[in-house]
Biopython code that builds the backbone (N, CA, C, O; Angstrom):
import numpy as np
from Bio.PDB.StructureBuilder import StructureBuilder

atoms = [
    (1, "UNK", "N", (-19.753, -18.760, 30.347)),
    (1, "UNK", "CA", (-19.874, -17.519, 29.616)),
    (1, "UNK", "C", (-18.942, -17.554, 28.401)),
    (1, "UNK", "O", (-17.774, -17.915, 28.541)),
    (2, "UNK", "N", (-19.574, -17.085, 26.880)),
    (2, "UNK", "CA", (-18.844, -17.721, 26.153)),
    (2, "UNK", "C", (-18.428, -15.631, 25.611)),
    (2, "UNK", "O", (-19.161, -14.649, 25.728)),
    (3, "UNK", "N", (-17.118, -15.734, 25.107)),
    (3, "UNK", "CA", (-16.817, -14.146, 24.729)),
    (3, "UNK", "C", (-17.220, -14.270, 23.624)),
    (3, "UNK", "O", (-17.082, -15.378, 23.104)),
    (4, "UNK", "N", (-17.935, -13.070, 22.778)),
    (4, "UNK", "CA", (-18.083, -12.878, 21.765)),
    (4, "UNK", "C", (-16.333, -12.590, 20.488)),
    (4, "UNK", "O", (-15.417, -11.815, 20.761)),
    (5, "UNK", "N", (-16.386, -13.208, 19.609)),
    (5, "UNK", "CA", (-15.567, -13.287, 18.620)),
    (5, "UNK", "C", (-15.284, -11.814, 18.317)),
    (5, "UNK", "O", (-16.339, -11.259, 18.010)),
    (6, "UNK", "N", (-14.398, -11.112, 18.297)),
    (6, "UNK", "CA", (-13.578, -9.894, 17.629)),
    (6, "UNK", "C", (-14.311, -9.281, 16.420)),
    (6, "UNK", "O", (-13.667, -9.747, 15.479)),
    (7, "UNK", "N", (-15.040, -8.700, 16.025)),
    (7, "UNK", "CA", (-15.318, -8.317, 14.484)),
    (7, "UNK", "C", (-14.400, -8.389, 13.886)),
    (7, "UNK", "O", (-13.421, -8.453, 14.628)),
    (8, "UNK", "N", (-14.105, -8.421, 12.653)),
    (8, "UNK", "CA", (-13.171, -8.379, 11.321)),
    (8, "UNK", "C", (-12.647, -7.390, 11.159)),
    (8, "UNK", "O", (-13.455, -6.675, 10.565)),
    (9, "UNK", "N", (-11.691, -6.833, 11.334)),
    (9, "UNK", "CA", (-11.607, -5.660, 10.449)),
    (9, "UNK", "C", (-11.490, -5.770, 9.014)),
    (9, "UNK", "O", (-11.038, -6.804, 8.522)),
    (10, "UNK", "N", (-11.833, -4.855, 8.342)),
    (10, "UNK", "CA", (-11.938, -4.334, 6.850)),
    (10, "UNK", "C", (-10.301, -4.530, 6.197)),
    (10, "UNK", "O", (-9.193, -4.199, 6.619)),
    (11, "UNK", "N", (-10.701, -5.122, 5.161)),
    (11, "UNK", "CA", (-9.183, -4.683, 4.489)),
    (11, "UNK", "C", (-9.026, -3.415, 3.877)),
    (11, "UNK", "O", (-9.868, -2.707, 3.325)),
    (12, "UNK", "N", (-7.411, -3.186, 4.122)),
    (12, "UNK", "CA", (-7.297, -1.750, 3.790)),
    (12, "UNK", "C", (-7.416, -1.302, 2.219)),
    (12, "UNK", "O", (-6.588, -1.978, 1.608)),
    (13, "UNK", "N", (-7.922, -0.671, 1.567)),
    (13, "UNK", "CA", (-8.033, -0.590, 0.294)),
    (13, "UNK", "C", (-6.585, 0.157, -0.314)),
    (13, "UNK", "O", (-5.888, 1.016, 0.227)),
    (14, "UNK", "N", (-6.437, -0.451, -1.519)),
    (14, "UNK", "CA", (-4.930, -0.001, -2.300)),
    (14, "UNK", "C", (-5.494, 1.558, -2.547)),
    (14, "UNK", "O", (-6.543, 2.193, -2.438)),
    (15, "UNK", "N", (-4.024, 1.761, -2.974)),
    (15, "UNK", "CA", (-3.838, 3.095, -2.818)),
    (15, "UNK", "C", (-3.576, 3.341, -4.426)),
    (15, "UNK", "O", (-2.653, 4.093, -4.743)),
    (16, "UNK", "N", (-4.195, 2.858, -5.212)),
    (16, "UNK", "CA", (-3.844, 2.534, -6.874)),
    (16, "UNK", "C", (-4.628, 3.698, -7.315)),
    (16, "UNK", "O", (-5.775, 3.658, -6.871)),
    (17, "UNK", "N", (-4.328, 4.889, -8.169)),
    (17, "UNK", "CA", (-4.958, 5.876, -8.459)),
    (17, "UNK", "C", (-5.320, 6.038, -10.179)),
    (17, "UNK", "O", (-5.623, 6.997, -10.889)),
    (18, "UNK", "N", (-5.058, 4.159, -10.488)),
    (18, "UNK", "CA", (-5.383, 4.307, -12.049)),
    (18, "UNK", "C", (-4.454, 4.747, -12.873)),
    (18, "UNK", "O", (-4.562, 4.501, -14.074)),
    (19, "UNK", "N", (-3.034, 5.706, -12.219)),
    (19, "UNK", "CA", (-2.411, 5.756, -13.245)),
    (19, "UNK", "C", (-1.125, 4.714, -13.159)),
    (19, "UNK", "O", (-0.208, 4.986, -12.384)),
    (20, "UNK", "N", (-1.081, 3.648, -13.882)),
    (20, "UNK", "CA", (-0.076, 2.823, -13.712)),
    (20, "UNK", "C", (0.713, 2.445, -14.611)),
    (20, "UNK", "O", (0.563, 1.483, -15.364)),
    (21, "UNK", "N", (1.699, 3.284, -14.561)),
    (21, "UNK", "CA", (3.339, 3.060, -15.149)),
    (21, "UNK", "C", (4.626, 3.131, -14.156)),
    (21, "UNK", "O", (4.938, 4.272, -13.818)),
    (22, "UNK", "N", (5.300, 2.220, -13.719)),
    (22, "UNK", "CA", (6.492, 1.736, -13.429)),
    (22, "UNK", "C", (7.917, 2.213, -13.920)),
    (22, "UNK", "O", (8.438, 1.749, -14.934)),
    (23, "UNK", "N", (8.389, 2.982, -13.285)),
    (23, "UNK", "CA", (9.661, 3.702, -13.325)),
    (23, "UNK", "C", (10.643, 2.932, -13.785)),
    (23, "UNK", "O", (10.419, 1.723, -13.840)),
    (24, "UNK", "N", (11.927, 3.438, -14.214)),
    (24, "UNK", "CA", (13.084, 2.397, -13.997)),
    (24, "UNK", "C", (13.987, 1.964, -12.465)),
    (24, "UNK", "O", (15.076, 1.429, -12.257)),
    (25, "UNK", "N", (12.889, 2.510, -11.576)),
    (25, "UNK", "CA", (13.655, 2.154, -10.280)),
    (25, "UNK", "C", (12.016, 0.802, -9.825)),
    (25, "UNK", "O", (11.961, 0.551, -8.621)),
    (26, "UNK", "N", (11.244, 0.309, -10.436)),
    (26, "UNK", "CA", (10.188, -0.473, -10.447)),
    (26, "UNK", "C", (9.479, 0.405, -9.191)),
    (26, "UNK", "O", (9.337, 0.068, -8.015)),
    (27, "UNK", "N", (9.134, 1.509, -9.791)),
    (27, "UNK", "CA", (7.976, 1.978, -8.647)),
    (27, "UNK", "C", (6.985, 2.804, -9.570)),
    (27, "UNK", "O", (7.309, 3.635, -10.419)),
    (28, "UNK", "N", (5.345, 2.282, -9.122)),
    (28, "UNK", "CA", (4.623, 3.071, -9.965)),
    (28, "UNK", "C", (4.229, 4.612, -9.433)),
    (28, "UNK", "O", (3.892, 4.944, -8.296)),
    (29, "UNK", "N", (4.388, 5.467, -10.669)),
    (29, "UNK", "CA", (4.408, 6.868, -10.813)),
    (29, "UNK", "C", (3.344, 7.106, -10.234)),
    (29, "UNK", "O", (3.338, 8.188, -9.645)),
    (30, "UNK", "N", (2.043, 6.256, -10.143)),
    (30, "UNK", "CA", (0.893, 6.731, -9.767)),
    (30, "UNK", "C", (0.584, 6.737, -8.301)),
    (30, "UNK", "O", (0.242, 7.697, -7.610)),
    (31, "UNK", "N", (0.777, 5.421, -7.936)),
    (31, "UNK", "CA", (0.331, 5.055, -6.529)),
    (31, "UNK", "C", (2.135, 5.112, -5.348)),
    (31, "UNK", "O", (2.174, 5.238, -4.124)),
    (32, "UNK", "N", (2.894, 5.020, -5.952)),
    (32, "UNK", "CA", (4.778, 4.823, -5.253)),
    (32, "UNK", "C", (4.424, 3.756, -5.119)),
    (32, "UNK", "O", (4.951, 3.767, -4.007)),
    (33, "UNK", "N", (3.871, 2.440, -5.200)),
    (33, "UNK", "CA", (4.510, 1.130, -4.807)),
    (33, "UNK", "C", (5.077, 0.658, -6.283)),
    (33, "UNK", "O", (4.909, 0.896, -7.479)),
    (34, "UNK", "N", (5.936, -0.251, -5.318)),
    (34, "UNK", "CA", (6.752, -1.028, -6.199)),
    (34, "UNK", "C", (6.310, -2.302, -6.588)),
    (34, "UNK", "O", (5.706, -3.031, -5.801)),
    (35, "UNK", "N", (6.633, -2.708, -8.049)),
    (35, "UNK", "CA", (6.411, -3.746, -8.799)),
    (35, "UNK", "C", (5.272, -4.504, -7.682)),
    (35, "UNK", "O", (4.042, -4.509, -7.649)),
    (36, "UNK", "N", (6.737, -5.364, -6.470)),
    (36, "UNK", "CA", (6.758, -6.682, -5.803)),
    (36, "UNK", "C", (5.397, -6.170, -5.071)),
    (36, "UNK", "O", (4.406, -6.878, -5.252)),
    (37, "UNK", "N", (5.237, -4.888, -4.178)),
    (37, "UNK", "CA", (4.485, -4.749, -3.552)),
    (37, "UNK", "C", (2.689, -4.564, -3.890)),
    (37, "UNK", "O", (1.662, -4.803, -3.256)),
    (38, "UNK", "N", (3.049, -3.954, -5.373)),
    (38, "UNK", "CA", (1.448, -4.072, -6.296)),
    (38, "UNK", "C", (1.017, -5.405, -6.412)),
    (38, "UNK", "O", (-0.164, -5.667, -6.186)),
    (39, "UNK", "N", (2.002, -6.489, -6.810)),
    (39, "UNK", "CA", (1.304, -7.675, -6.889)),
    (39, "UNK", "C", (1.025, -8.804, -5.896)),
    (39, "UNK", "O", (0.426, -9.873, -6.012)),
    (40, "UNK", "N", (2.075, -7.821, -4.212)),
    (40, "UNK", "CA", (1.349, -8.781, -3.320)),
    (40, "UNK", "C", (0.163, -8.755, -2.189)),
    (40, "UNK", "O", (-0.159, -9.465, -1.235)),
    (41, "UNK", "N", (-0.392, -7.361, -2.908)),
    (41, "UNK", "CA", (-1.154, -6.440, -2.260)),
    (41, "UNK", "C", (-2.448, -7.121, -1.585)),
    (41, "UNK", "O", (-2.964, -6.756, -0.529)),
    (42, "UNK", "N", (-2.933, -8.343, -2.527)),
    (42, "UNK", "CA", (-3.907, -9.390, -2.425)),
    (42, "UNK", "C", (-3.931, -10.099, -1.388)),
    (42, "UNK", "O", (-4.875, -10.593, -0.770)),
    (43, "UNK", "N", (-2.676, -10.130, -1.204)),
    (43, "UNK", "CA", (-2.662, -11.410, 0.392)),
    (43, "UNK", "C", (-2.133, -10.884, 1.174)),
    (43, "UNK", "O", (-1.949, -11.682, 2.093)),
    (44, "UNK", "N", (-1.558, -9.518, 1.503)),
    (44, "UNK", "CA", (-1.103, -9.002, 2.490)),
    (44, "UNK", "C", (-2.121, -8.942, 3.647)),
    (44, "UNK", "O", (-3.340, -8.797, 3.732)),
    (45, "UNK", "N", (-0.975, -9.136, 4.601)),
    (45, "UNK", "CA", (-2.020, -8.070, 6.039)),
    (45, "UNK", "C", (-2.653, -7.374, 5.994)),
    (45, "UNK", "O", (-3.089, -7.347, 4.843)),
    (46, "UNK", "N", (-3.149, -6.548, 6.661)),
    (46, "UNK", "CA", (-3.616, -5.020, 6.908)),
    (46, "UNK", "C", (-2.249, -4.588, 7.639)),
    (46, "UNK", "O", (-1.742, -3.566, 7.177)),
    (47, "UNK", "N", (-1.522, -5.254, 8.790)),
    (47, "UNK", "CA", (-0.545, -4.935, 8.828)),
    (47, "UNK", "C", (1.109, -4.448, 8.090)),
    (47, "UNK", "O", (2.040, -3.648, 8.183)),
    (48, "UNK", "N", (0.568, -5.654, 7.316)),
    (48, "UNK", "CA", (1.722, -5.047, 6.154)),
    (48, "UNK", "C", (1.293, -4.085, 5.091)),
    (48, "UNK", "O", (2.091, -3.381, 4.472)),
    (49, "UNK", "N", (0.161, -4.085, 4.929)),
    (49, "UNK", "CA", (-0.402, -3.000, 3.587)),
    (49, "UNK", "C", (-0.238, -1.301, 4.549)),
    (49, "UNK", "O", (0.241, -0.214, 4.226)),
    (50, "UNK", "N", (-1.058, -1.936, 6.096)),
    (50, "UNK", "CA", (0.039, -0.310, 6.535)),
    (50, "UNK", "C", (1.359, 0.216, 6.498)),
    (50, "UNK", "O", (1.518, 1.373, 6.110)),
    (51, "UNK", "N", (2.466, -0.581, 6.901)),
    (51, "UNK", "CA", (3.783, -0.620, 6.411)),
    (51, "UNK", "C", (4.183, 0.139, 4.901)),
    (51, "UNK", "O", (4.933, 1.096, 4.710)),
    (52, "UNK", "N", (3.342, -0.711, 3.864)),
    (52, "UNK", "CA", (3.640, -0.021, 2.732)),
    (52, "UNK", "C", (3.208, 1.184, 2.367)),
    (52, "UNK", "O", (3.628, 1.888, 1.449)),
    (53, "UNK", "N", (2.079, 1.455, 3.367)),
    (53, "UNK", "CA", (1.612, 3.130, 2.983)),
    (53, "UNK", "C", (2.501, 3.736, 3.459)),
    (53, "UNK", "O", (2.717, 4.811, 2.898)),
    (54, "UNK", "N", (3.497, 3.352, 4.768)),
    (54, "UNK", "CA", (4.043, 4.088, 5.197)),
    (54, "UNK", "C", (5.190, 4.547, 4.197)),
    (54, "UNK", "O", (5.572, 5.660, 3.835)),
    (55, "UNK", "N", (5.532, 3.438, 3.935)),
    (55, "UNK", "CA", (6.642, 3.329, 2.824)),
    (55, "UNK", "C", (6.538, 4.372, 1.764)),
    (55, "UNK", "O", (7.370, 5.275, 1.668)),
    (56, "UNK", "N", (5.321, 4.221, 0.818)),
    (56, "UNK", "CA", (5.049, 5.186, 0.038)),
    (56, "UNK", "C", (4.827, 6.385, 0.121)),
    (56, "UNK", "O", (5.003, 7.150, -0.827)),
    (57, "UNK", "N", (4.387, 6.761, 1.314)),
    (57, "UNK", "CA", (4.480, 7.943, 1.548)),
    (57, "UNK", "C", (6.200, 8.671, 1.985)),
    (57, "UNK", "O", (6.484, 9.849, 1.772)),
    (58, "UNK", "N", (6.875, 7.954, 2.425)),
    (58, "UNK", "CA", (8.278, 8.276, 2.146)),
    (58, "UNK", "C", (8.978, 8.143, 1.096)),
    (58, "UNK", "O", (10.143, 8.538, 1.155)),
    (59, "UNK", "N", (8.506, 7.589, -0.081)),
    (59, "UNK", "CA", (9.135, 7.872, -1.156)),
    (59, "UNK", "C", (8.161, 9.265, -1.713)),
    (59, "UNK", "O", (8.679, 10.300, -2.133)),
    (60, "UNK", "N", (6.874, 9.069, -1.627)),
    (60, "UNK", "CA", (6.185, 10.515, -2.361)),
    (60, "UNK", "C", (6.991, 11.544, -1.638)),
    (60, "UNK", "O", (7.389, 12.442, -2.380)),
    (61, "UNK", "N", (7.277, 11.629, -0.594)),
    (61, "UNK", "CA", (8.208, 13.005, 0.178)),
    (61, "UNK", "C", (9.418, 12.927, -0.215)),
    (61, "UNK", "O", (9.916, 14.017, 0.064)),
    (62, "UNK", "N", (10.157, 12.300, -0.682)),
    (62, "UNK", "CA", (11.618, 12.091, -1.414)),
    (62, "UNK", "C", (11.358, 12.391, -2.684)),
    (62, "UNK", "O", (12.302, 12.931, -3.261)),
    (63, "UNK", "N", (10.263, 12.198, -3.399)),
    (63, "UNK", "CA", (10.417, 12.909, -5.168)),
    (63, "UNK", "C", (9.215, 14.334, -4.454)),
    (63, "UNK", "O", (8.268, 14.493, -5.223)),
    (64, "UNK", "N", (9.191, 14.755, -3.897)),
    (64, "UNK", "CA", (8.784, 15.817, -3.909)),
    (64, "UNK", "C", (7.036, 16.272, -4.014)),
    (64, "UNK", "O", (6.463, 17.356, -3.901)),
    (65, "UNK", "N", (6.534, 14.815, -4.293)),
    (65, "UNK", "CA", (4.966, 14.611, -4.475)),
    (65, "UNK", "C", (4.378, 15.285, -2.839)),
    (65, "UNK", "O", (3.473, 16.117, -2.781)),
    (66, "UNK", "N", (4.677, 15.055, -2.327)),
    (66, "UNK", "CA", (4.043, 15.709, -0.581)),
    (66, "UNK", "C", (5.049, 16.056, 0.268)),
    (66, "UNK", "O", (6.073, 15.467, 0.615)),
    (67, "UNK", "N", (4.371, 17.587, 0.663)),
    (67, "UNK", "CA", (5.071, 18.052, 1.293)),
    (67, "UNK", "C", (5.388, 18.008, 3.024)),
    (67, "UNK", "O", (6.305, 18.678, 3.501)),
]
sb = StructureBuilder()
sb.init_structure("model")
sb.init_model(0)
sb.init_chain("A")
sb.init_seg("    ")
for serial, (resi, resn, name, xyz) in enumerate(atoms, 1):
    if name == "N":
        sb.init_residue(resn, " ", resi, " ")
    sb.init_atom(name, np.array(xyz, "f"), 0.0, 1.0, " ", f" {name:<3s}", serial, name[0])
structure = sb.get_structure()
């Protein structure tokens, strides 16, 4: 009996909202990721791209973007 293979999951889609300018602390105004994390967004996990939502969403609650 052979198990059927796992489906794929989907990669998680960026959280890039088009407006992209970079702070002087390297985080973009639009989406909260930073520089390193916009450009390694391509080869990340899904595990790590969750991480960074998490991330960003704790900086949007530290400048006051969500409440």
């Amino acid at each position: 009996m052979t198990i059927p293979p796992k489906p794929r999951e989907k990669p998680i889609k960026s959280p890039c909202i088009s407006l992209c300018a970079l702070d002087i602390n390297d985080i973009c105004m639009g989406c909260q990721r930073s520089g390193e994390e916009i450009s390694r967004w391509g080869t990340m996990s899904n595990q790590q791209r969750r991480e960074v939502l998490e991330q960003i969403e704790r900086r949007a609650r530290q400048q006051g973007l969500l409440n």
